[in-house]
C-alpha positions as CSV (number, residue, x, y, z in Angstrom):
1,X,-32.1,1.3,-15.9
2,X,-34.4,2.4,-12.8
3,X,-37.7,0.9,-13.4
4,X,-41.3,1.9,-12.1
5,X,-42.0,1.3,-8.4
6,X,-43.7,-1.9,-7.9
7,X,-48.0,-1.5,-7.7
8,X,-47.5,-3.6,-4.7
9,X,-45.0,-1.5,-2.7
10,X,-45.6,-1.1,0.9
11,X,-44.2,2.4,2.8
12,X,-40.9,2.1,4.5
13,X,-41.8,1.8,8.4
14,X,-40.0,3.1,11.3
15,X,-37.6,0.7,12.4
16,X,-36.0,1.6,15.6
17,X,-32.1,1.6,16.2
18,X,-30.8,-1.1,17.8
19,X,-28.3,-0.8,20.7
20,X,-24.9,-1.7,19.6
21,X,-25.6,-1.6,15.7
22,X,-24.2,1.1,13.5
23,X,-25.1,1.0,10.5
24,X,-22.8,3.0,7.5
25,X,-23.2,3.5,4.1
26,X,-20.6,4.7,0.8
27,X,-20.4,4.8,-2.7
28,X,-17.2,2.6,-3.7
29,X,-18.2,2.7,-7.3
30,X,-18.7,-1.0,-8.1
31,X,-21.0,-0.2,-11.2
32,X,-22.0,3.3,-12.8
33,X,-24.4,4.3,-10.5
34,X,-24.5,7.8,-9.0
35,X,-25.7,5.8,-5.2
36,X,-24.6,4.2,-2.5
37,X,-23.7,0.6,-2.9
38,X,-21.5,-0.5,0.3
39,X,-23.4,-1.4,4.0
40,X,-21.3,-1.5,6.8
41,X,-22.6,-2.5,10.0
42,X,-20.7,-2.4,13.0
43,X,-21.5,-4.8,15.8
44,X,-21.8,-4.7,19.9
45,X,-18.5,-7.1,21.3
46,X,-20.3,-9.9,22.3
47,X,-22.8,-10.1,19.7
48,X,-24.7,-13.4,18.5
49,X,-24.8,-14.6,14.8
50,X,-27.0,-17.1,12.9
51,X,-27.7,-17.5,9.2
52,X,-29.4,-19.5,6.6
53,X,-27.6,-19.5,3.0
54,X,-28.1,-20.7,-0.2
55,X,-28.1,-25.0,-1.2
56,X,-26.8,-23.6,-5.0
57,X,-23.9,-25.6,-5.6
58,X,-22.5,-22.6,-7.6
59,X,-22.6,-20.2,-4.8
60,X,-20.1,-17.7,-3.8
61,X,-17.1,-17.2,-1.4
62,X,-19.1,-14.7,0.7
63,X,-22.0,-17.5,1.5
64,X,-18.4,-20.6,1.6
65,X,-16.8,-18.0,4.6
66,X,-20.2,-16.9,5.8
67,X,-21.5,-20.5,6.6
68,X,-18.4,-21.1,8.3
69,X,-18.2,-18.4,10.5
70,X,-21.6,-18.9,11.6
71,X,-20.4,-21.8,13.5
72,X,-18.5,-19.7,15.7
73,X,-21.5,-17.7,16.8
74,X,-20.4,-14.4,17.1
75,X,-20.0,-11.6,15.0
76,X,-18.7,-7.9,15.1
77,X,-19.3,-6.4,11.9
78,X,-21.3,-7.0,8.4
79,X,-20.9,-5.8,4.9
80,X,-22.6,-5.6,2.0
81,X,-21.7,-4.7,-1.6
82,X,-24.5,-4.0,-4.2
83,X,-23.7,-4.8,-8.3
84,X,-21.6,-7.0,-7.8
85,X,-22.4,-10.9,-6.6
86,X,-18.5,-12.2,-7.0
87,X,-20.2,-15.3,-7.9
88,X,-18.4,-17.7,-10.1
89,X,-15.1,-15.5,-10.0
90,X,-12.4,-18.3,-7.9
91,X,-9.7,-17.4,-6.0
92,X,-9.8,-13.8,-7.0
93,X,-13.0,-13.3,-5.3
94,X,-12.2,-15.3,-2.4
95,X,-9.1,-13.2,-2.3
96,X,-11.5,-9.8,-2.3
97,X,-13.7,-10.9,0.5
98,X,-11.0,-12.2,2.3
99,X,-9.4,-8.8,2.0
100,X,-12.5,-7.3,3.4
101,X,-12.7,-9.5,6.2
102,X,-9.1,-8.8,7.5
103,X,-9.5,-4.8,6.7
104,X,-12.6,-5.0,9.2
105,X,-11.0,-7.2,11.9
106,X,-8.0,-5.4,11.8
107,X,-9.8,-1.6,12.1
108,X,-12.2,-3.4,15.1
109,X,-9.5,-6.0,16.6
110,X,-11.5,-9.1,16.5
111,X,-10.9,-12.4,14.5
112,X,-11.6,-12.4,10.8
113,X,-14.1,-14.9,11.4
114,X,-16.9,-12.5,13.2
115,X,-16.5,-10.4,9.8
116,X,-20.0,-11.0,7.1
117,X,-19.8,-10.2,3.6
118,X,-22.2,-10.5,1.7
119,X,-22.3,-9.5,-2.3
120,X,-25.2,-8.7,-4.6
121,X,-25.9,-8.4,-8.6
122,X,-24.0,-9.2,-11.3
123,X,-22.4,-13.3,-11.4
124,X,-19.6,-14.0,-13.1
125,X,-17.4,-10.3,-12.5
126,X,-15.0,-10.6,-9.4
127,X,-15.2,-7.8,-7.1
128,X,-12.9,-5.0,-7.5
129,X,-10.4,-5.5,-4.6
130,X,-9.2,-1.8,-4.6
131,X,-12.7,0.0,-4.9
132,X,-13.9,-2.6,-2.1
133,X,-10.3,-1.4,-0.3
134,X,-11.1,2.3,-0.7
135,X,-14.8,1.6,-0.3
136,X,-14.3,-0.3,3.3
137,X,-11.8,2.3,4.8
138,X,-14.0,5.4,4.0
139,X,-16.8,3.0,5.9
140,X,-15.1,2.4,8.8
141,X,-15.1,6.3,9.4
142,X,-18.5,7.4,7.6
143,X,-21.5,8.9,9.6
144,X,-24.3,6.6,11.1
145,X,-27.0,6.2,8.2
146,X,-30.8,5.3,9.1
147,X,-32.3,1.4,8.3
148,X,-34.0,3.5,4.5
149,X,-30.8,4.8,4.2
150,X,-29.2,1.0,4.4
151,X,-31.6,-0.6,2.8
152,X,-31.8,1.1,-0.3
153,X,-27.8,0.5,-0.5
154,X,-28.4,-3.3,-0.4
155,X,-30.6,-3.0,-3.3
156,X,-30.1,-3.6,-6.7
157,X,-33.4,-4.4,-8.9
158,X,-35.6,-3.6,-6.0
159,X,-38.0,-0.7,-6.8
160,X,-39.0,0.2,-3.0
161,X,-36.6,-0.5,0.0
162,X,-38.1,-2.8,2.6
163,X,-37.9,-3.4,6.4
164,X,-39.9,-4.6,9.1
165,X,-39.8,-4.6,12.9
166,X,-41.3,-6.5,16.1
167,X,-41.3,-6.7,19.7
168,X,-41.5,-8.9,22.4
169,X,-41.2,-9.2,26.3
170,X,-39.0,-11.5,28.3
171,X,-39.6,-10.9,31.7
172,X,-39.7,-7.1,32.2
173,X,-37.6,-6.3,29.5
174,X,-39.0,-5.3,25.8
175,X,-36.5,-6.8,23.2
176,X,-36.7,-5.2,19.7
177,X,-36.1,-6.4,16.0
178,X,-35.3,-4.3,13.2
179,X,-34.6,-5.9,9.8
180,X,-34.2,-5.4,6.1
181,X,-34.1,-7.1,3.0
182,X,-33.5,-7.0,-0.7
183,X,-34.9,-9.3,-3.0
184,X,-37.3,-8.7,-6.0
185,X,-35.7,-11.5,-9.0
186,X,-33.7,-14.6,-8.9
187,X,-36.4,-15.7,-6.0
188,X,-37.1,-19.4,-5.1
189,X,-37.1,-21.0,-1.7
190,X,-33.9,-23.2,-0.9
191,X,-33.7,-21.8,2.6
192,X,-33.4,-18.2,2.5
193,X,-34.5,-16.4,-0.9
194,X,-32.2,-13.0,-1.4
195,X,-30.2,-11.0,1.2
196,X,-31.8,-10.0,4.3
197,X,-30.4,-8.8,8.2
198,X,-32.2,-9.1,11.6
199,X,-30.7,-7.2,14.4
200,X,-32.0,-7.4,18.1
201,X,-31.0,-5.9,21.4
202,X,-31.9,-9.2,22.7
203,X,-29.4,-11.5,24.6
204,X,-29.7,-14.8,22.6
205,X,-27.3,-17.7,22.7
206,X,-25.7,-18.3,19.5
207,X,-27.6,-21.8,19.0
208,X,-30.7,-20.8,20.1
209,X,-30.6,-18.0,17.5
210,X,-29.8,-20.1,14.7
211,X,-33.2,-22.5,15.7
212,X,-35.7,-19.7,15.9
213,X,-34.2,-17.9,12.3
214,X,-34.3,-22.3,11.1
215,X,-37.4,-22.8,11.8
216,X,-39.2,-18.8,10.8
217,X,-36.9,-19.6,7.6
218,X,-38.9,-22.9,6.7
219,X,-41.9,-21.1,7.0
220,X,-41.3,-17.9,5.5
221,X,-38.6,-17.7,3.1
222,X,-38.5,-20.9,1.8
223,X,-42.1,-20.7,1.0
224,X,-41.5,-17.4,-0.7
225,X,-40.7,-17.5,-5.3
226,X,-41.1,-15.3,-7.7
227,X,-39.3,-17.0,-10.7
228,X,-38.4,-20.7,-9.3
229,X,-34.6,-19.3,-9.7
230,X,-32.8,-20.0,-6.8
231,X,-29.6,-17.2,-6.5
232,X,-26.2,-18.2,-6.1
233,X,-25.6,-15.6,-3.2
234,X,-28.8,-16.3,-1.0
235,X,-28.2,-14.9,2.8
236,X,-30.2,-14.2,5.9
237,X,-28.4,-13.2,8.7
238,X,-29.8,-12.5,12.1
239,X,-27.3,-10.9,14.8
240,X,-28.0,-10.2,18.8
241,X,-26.2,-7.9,20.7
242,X,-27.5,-8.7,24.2
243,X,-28.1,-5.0,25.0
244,X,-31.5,-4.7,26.3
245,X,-30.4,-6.5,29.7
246,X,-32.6,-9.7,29.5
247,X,-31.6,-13.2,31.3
248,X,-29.8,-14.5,28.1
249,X,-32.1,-16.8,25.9
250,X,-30.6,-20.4,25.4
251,X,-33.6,-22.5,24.7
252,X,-37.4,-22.6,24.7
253,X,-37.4,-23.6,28.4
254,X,-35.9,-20.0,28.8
255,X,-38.7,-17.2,30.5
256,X,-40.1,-15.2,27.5
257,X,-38.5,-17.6,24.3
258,X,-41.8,-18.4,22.8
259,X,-42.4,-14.8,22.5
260,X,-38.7,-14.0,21.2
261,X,-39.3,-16.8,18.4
262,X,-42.7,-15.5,17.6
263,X,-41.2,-12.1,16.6
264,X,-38.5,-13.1,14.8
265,X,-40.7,-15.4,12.5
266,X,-43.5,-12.1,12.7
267,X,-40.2,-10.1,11.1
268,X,-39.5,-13.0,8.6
269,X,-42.4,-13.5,7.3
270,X,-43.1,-9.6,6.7
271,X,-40.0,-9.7,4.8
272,X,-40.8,-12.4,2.8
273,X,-44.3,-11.0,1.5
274,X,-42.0,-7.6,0.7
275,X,-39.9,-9.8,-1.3
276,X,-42.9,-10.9,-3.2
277,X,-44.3,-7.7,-3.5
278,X,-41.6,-6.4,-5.6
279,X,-41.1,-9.6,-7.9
280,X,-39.7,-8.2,-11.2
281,X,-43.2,-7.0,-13.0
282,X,-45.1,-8.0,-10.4
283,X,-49.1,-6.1,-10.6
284,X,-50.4,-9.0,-8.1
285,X,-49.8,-10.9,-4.9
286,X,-50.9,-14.7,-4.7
287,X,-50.9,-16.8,-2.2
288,X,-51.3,-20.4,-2.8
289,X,-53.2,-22.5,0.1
290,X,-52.8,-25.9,0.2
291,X,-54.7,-28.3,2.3
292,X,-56.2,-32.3,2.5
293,X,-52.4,-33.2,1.7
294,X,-51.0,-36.9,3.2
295,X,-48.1,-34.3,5.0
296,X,-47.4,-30.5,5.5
297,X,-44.1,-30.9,2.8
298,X,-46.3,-32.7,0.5
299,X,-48.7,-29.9,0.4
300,X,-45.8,-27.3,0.4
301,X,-44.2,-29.1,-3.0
302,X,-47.5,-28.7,-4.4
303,X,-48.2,-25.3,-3.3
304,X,-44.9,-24.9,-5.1
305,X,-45.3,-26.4,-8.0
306,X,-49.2,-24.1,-8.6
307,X,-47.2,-20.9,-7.4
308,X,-43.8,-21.5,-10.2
309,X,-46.3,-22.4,-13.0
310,X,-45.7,-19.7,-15.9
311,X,-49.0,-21.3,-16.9
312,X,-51.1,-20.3,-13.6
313,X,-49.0,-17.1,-13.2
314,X,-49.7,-16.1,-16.7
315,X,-53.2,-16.7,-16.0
316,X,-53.6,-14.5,-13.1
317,X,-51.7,-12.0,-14.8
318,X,-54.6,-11.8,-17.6
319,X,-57.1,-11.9,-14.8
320,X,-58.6,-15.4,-16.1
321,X,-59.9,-17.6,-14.1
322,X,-58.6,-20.4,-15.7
323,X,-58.9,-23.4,-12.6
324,X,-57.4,-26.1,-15.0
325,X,-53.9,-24.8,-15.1
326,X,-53.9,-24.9,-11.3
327,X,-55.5,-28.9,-12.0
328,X,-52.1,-29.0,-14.8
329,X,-50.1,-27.9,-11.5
330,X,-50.8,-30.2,-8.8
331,X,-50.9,-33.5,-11.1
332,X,-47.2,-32.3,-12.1
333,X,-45.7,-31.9,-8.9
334,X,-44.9,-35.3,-8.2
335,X,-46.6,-35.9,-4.8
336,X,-49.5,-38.0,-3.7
337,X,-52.7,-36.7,-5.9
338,X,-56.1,-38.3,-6.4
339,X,-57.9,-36.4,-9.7
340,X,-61.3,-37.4,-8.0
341,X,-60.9,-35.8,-4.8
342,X,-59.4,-32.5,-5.7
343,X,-61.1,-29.3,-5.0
344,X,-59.6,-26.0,-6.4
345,X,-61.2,-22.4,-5.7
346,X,-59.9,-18.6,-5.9
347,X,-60.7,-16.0,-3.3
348,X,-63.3,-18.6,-1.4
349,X,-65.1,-20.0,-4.3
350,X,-65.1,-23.1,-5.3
351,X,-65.1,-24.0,-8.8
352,X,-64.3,-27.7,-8.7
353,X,-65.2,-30.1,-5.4
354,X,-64.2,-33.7,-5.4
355,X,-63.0,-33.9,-9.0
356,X,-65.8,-32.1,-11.1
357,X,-67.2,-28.7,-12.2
358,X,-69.1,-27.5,-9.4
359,X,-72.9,-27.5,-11.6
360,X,-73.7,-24.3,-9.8
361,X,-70.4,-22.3,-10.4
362,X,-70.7,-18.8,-10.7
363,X,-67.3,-17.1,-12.4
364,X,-68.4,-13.5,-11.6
365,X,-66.8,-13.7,-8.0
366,X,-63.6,-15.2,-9.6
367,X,-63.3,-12.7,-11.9
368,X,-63.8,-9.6,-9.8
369,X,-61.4,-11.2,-6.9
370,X,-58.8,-11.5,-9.8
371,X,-59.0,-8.2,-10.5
372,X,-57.9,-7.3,-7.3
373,X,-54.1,-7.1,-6.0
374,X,-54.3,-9.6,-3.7
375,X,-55.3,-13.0,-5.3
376,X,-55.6,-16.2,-3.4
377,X,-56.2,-20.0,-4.7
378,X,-57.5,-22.8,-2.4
379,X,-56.3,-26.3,-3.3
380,X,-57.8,-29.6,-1.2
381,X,-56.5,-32.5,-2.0
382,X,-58.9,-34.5,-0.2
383,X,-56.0,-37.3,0.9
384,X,-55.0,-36.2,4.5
385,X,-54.2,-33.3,7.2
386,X,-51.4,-31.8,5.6
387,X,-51.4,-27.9,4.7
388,X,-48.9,-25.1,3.4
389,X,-49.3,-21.8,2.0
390,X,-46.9,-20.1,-0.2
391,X,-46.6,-16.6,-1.6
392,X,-45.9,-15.8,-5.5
393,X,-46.7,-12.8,-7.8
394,X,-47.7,-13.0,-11.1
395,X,-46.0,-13.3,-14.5
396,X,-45.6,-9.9,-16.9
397,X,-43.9,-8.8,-19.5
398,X,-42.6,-6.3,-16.8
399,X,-40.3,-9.5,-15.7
400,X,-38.8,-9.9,-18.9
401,X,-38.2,-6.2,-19.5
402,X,-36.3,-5.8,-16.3
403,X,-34.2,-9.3,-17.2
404,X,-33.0,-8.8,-20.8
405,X,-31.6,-6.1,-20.2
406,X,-30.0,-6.6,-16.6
407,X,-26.8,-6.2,-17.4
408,X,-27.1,-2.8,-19.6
C-alpha cells in the first residue's frame, strides 16, 4: 500500500554523476509491484570500498559477505534488491547472494569479493534465486538510470527518494560526492541506520575511506532513530573511484583530507536528517540537544533515551509541552544524572533550571514552537562538558498504520 508523502519531505537535488559509476535499474519482480526494485551499480577498476553494517546478531548474509569484503578494499560493482531483506533465510539465501556475486564478477572479470549486495524489506522470505538470476543479467545490459531514478528502486516504505551531494578541494582538483539513501522504519543507531551509498571521483586509500565514513557514521547515523528498532540488514557503503586525478588521500597528513572528511560527514549527516524526515508517520522533526553531561557518550545515551521515549514522542506529536516526560527520560537512561541540577527547555525556553519550575515560565512560546515542524528540546545536565545531539520524529498513529499492515 503507497502511503502519503511525508509532511517533512525535502525535493530531490541534483546530484552530479560520478566518473566511473553507472548506475542501472530493473524490475526482477521480487514482490507485486508494478516498479523497479533491483540497483545495479557498476564500478571504475580500481575503486575504493568502505562500510559500516549492522551489530544485529540476526543480520543477513549480504551484511556476513559484505563486512568481509570490505576488508579487501576494493570494489567493482553494487547491487541492491528492494522487498526482499533475505534475512533469517540460511543457506538458501547465502546461496542467492552468493549467486549474485559470481553472476557480477563473472560478467565484469573481477574477484567475487569486490561484488556488494545489499537486500531490503521483508525478513524471513529468502530471495528468489532465479528472478534475482533473470533480474541481474537484464542489469548488466540495461541503460544508465539517474541517482532519482536509483534511489527510488532502493526504496521500499519510503514516501520521497532522498540524496544529497558535496564538494571539496584537494589541491587544485574539485572532488565530488553523490549519495543516496533509503530508510524511513526499523531506524535506530547501531552504526549505520538503513541502506545508504556514497560515491566519489576522489582517489582515497581504502583505510583512509573507511575512518572518515567511521567517524561521519558516529556522528550522523548512529545518532539518527525513529522507532529504537535496529534492522537486521543495516548498510552504508562509501566507494572511490580515483577519477578526478587528485594525489591519492591516505591519511589526514595528506594535502586537502580535512576538507575530503568534512564533505563526506556534510553528505552523512544530510542523509541522516532525510532518514528522519520520512520516519513512518512522521508530521515533526526533533532534535534532542544534550549538554552539562560528565562525557560526550554519556550525553548521547541520554539524548537517546529522551528521543526513543513513546512518552516524549507522543507528546510532541499532541503538541504538549509536557517537560516531565523529558525529566521521566533522562532519569531512565542509566547514566550519571543529578535531579537538582537539571535544566530542560524546548525551542530556547527554559521551563525548569537547576531542578525546579522556572517561577516565571511562560508556556505560550512552547506551545507555538511545538506547533511548528521543526521541534527542538534542550537538556543540561549541569554535571560536566559533555554534549550530543540526536535527531528523532515524532510518534503517530501514521506509524502504526504503515506497520500492521507491512506485509499486505
Amino acid at each position: 500500500m503507497a502511503h502519503p508523502v511525508s509532511p517533512l519531505a525535502s525535493p530531490f537535488p541534483a546530484l552530479p554523476d560520478i566518473a566511473g559509476v553507472t548506475p542501472r535499474i530493473v524490475r526482477a519482480g521480487y514482490k507485486d509491484w508494478g516498479r523497479c526494485d533491483l540497483t545495479y551499480v557498476e564500478l571504475a577498476e580500481g575503486t575504493s570500498v568502505a562500510g559500516v553494517f549492522t551489530r544485529n546478531l540476526c543480520c543477513s548474509s549480504e551484511v556476513e559477505l559484505g563486512r568481509a569484503n570490505v576488508a579487501f578494499g576494493r570494489a567493482r560493482a553494487l547491487v541492491v534488491n528492494a522487498g526482499n531483506s533475505n534475512a533469517f533465510t540460511g543457506y538458501r539465501g547465502r546461496e542467492a547472494v552468493e549467486q549474485i556475486m559470481d553472476q557480477v564478477a563473472g560478467h565484469l572479470g573481477c574477484e567475487r569479493t569486490q561484488v556488494f549486495v545489499s537486500s531490503t524489506g521483508v525478513i524471513g522470505v529468502p530471495l528468489p534465486k532465479d528472478k534475482a538470476r533473470e533480474g541481474v543479467a537484464r542489469a548488466l545490459e540495461a541503460e544508465r538510470c539517474n541517482w532519482e531514478e536509483a534511489a527510488n528502486t532502493i526504496a521500499t516504505t519510503d514516501t520521497f527518494p532522498k540524496g544529497a551531494t558535496a564538494t571539496a578541494m584537494i589541491g587544485d582538483i574539485e572532488v565530488t560526492i553523490s549519495a543516496i539513501i533509503k530508510g524511513s522504519g526499523m531506524i535506530a543507531p547501531d552504526m549505520a541506520t538503513m541502506l545508504g551509498y556514497l560515491f566519489t571521483d576522489a582517489a582515497v586509500e581504502p583505510g583512509f575511506l573507511q575512518a572518515c565514513l567511521s567517524a561521519a557514521n558516529e556522528r550522523t547515523f548512529s545518532c539518527i532513530t525513529v522507532d529504537s528498532d535496529t534492522s537486521t540488514s543495516d548498510t552504508v557503503l562509501a566507494f572511490a573511484t580515483g577519477r578526478a586525478g587528485n594525489a591519492p588521500l591516505a591519511s589526514f597528513q595528506s594535502p586537502g583530507a580535512h576538507a575530503f572528511a568534512a564533505a563526506v560527514h556534510d553528505v552523512c549527516r544530510q542523509l541522516a536528517h532525510l532518514v528522519v524526515r520520512d520516519g513512518e508517520g512522521a508530521q515533526k522533526f526533533i532534535a534532542v540537544t544534550v549538554t552539562g553531561a560528565v562525557t560526550d557518550e554519556s550525553a548521547r545515551k541520554v539524548a537517546l533515551a529522551i528521543a526513543n521515549s513513546p512518552l516524549v514522542k507522543t507528546a510532541i506529536a499532541g503538541e504538549d509541552a509536557n517537560w516531565g516526560r523529558v525529566v521521566m527520560a533522562v532519569g531512565k537512561a542509566g547514566e550519571p544524572a543529578d535531579r537538582d541540577r537539571l535544566s530542560i527547555g524546548f525551542g530556547g525556553t527554559w521551563a525548569a533550571r537547576e531542578g525546579v519550575p522556572l517561577a516565571d515560565y511562560d508556556e505560550a512560546p512552547v506551545a507555538e514552537h511545538l506547533r511548528g515542524q521543526d521541534i527542538s528540546i534542550e537538556v543540561d545536565l549541569g554535571l560536566g562538558d559533555g554534549s550530543a545531539t540526536v535527531w528523532t520524529c515524532d510518534l503517530t498513529h501514521g506509524y502504526i498504520s504503515i506497520n500492521a499492515d507491512y506485509r499486505s
